[in-house]
N, C-alpha and C positions, 0 to 999 in steps of 0.2 A: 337141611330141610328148609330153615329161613331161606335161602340163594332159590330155590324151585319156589317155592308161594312170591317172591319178591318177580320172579321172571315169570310167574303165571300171572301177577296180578300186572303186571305191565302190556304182554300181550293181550289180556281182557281188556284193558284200555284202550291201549289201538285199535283195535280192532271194533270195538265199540263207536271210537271217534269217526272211522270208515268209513261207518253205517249211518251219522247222523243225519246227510244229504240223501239217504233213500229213504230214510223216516219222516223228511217233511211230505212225503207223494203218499196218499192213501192208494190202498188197494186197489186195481185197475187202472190207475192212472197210468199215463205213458209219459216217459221220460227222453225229451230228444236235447240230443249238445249240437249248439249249432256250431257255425265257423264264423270267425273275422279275418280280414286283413289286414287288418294291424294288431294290435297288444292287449284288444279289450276280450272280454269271453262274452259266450251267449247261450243260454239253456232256455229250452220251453217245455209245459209242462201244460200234458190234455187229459180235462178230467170228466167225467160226466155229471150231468148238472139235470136235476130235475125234467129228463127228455132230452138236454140240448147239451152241446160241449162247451167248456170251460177254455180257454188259451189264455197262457198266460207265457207274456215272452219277458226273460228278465235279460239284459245286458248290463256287466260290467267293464267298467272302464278305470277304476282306482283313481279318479277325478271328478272332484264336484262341482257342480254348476255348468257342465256341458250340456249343450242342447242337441237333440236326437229327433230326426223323423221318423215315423215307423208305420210299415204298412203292413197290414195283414187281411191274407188271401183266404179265399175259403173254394177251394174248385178250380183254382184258380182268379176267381171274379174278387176285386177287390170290394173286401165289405168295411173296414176304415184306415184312414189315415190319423196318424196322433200325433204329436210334440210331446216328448219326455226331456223331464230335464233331470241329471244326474243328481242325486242327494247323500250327505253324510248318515251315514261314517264312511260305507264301503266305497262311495263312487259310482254307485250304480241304480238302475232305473227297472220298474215294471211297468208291462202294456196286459192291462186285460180285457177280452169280453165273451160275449158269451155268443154261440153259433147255434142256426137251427142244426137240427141231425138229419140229415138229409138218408135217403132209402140209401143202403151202401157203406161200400167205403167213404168217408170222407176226405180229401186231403187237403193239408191244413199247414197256410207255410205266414213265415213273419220275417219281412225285413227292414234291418232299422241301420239310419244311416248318418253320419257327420263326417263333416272335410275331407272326405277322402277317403273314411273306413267305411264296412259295409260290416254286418252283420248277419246271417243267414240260420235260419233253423226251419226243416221240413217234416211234417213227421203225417200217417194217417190214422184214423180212425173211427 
């Protein structure tokens, strides 16, 4: 009986641990993983915002004090350019801002870039 509660209560934990990365997105929010070419990751996350959308593009890179360009598109038309720099503990950096919500689909892309890697995440809504 202890060996099944001990194996139930371990699989609850996993399985909980899972879930923690979809628990920071409220309800409607849309979750896009982007790509890099080299070793660092990149997720973006669109959320609605009183009328308007939320983007928020985070990359990691597991290195602090790197500098990042980052551009994000709204339609395609660039609406900014940023300068992120990587921060402890993880390495990694967020780009936020807020977009009108235009009639439609929206599509909504962010690319952030140093030395040679590139970053990509596209998602609409």
């Amino acid at each position: 009986m202890s060996r099944t509660l001990t194996t139930v209560a371990l699989v609850t934990g996993v399985v909980a641990l899972a879930l923690v990365p979809a628990g920071l997105a409220k309800e409607g929010d849309k979750l896009v993983r982007g790509t890099c070419t080299g070793a660092s990751s990149a997720k973006m996350k669109l959320s609605r915002e009183d009328g308007r959308i939320e983007v928020e593009l985070e990359v990691d890179q597991d290195r602090v004090g790197r500098t990042w360009g980052v551009v994000l598109r709204h339609n395609g038309v660039v609406v900014r350019r940023l300068t992120r720099v990587t921060r402890a503990p993880s390495g990694s950096f967020e780009a936020r801002i807020v977009v009108r919500n235009r009639a439609g689909v929206d599509r909504l892309a962010a690319t952030a870039t140093r030395r040679g890697e590139t970053c990509t995440a596209r998602g609409g809504f």
